[in-house]
C-alpha positions, 0 to 999 in steps of 0.5 A, a space after each residue: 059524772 053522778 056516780 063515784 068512780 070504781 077502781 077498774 071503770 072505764 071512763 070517758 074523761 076530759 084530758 083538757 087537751 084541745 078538748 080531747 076527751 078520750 076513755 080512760 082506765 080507773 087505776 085510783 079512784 080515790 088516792 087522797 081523801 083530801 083532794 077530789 082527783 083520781 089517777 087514770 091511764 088512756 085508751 089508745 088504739 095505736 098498739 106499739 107492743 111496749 112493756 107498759 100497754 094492757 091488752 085486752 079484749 075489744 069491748 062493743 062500745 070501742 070503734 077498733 082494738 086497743 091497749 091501755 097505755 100505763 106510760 100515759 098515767 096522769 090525775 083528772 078532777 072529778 069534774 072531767 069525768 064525763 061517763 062510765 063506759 064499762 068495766 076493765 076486766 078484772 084479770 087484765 087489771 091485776 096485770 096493770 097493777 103489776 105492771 105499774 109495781 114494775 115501773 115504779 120500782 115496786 116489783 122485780 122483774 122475773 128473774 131479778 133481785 128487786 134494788 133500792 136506790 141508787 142500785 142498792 139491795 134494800 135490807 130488812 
């Protein structure tokens, strides 16, 4: 890929898996300066309903609707990003980015007192 990737592109990338190549949403283009990867979530069509799948609305470009699958989140090199296909958008990113707070323990879910670790109330 020429261009460098954007928070909230959707790519083609190579997941290395029987050379699957898949689209991809950019959450991270550039975590470390140090390493040359970025963090990306698949695109899947098989829709479940879980709590860490973005819907969005189909783009032209994709055969069937799909939802973006958070729990699938892995780092790519550079190197296996193979085109820009579009841009995530921006609403349903923000989404994802709460979603993602939520499953890293970054967020309370509405209603409830945010914990530390092992359960504790984090002090201030």
């Amino acid at each position: 890929m020429t261009n460098f990737p954007q928070n909230g592109d959707i790519l083609l990338v190579d997941l290395g898996m029987v050379a699957k190549v898949r689209p991809c949403l950019v959450l991270c283009a550039n975590p470390d300066r140090e390493r040359t990867v970025s963090l990306v979530a698949p695109l899947t069509s098989e829709v479940r309903g879980g709590e860490s799948e973005i819907r969005f609305p189909k783009p032209p470009w994709l055969a069937k609707p799909c939802v973006v699958n958070l729990s699938g989140l892995g780092s790519v090199e550079r190197h296996r990003l193979q085109r820009r296909l579009g841009q995530f958008p921006a609403e349903r990113f923000q989404e994802a980015k709460k979603v993602l707070a939520r499953m890293f323990g970054l967020e309370s879910p509405p209603g409830e007192a945010r914990t530390g670790a092992h359960g504790a109330t984090p002090t201030r």
